[in-house]
MDTraj code that builds the backbone (N, CA, C; nanometers):
import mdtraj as md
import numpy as np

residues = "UNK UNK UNK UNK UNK UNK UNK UNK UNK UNK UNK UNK UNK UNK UNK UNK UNK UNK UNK UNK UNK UNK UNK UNK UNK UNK UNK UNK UNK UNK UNK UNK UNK UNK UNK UNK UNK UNK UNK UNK UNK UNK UNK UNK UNK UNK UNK UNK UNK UNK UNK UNK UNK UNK UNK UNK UNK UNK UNK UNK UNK UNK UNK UNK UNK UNK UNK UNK UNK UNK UNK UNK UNK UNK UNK UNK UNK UNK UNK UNK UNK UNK UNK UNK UNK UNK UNK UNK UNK UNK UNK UNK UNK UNK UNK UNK UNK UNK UNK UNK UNK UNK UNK UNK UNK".split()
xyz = np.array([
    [0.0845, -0.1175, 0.0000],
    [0.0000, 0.0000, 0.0000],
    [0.0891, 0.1239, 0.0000],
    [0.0575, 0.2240, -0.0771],
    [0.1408, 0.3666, -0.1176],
    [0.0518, 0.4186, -0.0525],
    [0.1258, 0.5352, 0.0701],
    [0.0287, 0.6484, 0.1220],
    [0.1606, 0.6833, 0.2272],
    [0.1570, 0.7952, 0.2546],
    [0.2219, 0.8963, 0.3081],
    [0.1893, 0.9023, 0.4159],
    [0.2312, 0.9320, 0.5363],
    [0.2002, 0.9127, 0.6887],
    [0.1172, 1.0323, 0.7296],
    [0.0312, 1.0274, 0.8308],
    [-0.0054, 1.1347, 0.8704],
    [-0.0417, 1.1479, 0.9939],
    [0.1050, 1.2566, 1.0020],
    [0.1600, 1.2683, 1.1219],
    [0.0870, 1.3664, 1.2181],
    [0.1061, 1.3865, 1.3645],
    [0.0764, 1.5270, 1.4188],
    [0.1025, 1.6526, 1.3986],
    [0.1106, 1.7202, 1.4749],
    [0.1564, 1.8421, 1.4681],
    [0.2957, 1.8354, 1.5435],
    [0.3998, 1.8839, 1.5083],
    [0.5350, 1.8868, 1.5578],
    [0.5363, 1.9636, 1.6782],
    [0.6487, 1.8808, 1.7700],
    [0.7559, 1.8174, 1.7223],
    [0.6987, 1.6719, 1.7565],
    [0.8302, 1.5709, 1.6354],
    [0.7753, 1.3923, 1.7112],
    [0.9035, 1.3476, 1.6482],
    [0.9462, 1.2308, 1.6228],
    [1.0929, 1.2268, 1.5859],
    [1.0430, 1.1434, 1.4478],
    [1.1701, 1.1286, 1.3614],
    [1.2235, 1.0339, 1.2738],
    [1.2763, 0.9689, 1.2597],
    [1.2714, 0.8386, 1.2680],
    [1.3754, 0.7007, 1.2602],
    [1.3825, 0.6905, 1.0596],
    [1.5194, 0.7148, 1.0535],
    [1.5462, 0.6967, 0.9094],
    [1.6556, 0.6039, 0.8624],
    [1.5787, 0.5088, 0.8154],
    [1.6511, 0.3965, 0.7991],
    [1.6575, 0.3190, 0.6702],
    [1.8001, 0.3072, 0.5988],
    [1.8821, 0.3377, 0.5072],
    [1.9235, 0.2111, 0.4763],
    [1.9164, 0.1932, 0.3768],
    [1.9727, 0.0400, 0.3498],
    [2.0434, 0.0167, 0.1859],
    [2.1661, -0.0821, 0.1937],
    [2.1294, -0.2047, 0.0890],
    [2.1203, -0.3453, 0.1284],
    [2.0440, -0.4179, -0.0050],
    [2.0418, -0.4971, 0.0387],
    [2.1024, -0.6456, -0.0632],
    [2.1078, -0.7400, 0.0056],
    [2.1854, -0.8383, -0.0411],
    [2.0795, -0.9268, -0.1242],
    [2.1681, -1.0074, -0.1632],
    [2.0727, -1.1285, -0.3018],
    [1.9945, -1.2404, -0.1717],
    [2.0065, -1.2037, -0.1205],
    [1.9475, -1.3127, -0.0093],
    [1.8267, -1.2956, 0.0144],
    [1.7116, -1.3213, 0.0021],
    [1.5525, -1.2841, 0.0349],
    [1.5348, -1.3642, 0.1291],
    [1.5391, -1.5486, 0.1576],
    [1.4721, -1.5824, 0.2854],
    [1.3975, -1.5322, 0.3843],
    [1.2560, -1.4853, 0.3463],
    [1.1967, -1.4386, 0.4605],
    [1.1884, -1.2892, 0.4735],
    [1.2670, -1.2227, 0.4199],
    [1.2901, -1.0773, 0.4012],
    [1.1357, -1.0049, 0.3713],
    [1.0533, -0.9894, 0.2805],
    [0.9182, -0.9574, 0.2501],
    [0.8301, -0.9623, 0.3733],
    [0.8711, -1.0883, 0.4092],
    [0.7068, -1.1252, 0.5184],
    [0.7426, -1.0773, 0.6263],
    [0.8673, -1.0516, 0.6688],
    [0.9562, -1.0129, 0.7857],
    [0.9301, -0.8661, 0.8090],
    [0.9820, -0.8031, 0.6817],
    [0.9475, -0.6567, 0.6895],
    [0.7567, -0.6461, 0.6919],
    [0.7042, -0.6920, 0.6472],
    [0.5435, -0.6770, 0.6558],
    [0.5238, -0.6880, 0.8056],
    [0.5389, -0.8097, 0.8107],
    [0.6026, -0.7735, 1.0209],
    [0.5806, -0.7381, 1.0799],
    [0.7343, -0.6171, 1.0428],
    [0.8014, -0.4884, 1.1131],
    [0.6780, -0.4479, 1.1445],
    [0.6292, -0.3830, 1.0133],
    [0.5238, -0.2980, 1.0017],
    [0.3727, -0.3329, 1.0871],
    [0.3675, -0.4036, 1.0724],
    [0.2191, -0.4572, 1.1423],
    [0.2204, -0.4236, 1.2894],
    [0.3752, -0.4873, 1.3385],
    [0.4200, -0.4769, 1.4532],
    [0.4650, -0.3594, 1.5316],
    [0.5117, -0.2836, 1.4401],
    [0.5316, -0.1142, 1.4816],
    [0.3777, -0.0600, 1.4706],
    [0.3486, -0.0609, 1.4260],
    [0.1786, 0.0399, 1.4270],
    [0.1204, -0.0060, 1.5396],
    [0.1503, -0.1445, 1.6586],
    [0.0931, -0.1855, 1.7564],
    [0.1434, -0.1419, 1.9084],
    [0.2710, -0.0568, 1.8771],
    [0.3603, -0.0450, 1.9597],
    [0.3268, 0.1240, 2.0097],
    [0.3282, 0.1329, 2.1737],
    [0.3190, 0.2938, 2.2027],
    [0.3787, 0.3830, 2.1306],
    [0.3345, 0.5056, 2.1128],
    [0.4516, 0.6291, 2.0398],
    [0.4438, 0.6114, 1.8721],
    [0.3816, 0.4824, 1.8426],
    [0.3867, 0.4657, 1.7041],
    [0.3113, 0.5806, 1.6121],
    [0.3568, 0.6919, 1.5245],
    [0.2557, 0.8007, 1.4602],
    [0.2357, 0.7446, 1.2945],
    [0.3313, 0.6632, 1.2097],
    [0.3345, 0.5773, 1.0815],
    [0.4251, 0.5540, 1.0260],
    [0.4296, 0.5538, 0.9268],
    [0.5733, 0.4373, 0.8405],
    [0.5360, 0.4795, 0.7107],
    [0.6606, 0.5429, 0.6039],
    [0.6817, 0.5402, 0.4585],
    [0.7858, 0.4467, 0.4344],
    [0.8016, 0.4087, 0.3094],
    [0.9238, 0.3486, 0.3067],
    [0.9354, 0.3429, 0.1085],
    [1.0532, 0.3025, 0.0709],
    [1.0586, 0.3088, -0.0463],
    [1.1758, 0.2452, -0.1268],
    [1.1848, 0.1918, -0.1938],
    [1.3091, 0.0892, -0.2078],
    [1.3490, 0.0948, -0.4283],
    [1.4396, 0.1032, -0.3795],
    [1.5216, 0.1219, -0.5820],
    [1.6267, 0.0582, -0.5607],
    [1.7358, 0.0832, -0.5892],
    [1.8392, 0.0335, -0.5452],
    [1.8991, 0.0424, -0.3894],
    [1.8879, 0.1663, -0.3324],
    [1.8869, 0.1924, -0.2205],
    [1.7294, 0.2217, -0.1392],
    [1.7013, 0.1043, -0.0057],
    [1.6010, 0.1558, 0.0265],
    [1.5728, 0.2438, 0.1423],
    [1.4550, 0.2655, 0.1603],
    [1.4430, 0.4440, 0.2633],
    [1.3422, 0.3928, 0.3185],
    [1.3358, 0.3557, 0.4594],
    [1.2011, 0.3360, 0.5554],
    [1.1840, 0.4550, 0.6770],
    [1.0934, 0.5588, 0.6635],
    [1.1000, 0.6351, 0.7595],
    [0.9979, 0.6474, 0.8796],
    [1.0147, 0.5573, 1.0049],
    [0.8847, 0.5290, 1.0579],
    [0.9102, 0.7088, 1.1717],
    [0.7994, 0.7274, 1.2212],
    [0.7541, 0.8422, 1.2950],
    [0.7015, 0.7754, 1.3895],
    [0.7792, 0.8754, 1.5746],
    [0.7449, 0.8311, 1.6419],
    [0.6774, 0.9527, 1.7565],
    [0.6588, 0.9371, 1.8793],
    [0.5946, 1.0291, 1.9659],
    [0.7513, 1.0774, 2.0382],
    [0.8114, 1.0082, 2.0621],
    [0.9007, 1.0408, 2.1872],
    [1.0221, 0.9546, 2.1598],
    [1.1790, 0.9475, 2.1672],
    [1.2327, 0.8915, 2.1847],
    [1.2137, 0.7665, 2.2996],
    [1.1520, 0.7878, 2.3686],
    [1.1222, 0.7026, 2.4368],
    [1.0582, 0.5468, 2.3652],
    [0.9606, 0.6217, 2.2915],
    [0.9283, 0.4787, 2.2414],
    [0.9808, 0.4609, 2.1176],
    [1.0780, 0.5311, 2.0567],
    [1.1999, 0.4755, 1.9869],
    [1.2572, 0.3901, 2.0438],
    [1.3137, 0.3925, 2.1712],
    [1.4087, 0.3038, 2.2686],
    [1.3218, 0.1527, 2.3148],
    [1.1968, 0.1874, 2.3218],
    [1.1662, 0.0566, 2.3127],
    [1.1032, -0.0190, 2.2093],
    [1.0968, 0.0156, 2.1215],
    [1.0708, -0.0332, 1.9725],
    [1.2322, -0.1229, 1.9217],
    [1.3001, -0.0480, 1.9553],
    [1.4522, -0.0969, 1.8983],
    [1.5177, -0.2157, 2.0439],
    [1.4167, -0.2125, 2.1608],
    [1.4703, -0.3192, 2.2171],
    [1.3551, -0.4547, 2.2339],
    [1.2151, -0.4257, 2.1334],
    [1.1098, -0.5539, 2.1554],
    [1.1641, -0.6700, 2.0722],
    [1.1323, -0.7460, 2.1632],
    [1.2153, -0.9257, 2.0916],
    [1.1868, -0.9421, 1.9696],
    [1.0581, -0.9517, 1.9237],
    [1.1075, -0.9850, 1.7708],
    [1.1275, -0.8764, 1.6889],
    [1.1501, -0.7304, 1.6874],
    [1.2216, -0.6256, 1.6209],
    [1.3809, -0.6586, 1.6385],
    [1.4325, -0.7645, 1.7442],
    [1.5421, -0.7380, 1.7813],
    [1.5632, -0.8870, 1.6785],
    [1.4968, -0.9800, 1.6576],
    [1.5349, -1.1225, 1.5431],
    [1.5289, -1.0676, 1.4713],
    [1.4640, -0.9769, 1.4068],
    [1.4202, -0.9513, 1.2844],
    [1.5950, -0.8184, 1.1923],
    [1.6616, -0.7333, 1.3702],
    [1.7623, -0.7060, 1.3261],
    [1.8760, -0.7730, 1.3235],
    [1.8704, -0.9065, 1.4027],
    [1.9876, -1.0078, 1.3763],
    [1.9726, -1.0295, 1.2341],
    [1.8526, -1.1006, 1.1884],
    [1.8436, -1.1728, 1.0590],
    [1.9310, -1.0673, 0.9698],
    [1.8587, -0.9274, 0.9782],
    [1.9193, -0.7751, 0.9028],
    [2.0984, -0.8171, 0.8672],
    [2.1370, -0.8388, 0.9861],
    [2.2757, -0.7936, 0.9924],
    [2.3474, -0.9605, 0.9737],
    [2.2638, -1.0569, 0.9464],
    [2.3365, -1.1631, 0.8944],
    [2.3362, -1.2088, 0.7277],
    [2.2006, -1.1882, 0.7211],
    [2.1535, -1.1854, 0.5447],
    [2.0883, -1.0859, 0.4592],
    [2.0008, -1.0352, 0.5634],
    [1.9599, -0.8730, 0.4506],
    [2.0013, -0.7903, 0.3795],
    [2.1040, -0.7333, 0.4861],
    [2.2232, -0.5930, 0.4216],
    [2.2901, -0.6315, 0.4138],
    [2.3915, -0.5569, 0.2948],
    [2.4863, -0.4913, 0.2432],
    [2.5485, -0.4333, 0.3853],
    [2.4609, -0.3608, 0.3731],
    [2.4818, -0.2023, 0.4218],
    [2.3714, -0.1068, 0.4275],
    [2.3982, -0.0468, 0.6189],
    [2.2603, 0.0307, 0.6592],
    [2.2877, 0.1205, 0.7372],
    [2.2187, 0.2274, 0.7504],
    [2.2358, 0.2992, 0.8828],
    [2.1078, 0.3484, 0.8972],
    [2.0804, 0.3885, 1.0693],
    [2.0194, 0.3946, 1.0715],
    [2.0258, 0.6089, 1.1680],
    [1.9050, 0.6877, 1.1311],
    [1.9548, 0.7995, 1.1855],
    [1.7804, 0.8017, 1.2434],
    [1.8196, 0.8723, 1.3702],
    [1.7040, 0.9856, 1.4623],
    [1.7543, 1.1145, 1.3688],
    [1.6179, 1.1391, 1.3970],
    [1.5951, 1.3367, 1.3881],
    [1.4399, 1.3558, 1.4623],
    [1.4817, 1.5219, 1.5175],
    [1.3297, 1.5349, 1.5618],
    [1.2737, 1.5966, 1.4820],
    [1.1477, 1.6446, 1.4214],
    [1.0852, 1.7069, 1.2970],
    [1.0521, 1.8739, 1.4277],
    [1.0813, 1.9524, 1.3430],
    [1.0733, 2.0784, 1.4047],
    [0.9788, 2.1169, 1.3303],
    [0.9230, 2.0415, 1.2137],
    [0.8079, 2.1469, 1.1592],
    [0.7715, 2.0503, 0.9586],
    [0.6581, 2.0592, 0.9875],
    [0.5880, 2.0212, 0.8453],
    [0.5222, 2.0639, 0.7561],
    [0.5313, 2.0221, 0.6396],
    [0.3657, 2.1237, 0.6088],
    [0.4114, 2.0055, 0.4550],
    [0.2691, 2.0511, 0.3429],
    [0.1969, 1.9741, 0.2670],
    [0.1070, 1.9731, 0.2069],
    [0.0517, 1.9652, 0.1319],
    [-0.0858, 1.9409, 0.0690],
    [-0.1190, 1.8319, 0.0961],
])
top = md.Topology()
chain = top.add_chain()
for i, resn in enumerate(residues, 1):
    res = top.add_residue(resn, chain, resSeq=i)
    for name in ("N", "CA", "C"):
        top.add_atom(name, md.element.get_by_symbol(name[0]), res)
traj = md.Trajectory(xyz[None], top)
């Protein structure tokens, strides 16, 4: 599904997360569907874009660092970044920012 998040009113943060990825799929698709299912269930959760070409771009939005910190320590976000860092990527990083301000049509 294509749709653009829609967020609050600022400030709330950005988890921006950067990837390549490897010839390896095992599980990769249903894994990331997941993520996603699984982050929208989680406190602080505000939504998720993401977008993939050669390099892909997942930018989920949150309420508070706080529930950044526990999003990045729930058990299966935490298999799901082993699997990441044994067969998924290449190469990733991942960056916070807080959004100081939005706007849009």
């Amino acid at each position: 599904m294509l749709y653009i998040a829609d967020t609050p009113e600022p400030p709330y943060y950005a988890v921006i997360f950067t990837s390549l990825r490897t010839e390896v799929d095992n599980g990769y698709d249903a894994m990331a569907a997941r993520m996603v299912e699984l982050a929208a269930q989680q406190p602080g959760f505000l939504g998720v874009e993401s977008a993939r070409n050669e390099v892909g771009v997942t930018v989920s939005y949150w309420a508070d660092l706080a529930s950044i910190k526990a999003w990045k320590a729930h058990a299966e976000h935490q298999e799901a970044q082993r699997l990441g860092h044994q067969q998924w990527y290449q190469h990733f990083k991942t960056r916070i920012a807080k959004v100081e301000r939005d706007y849009g049509i």
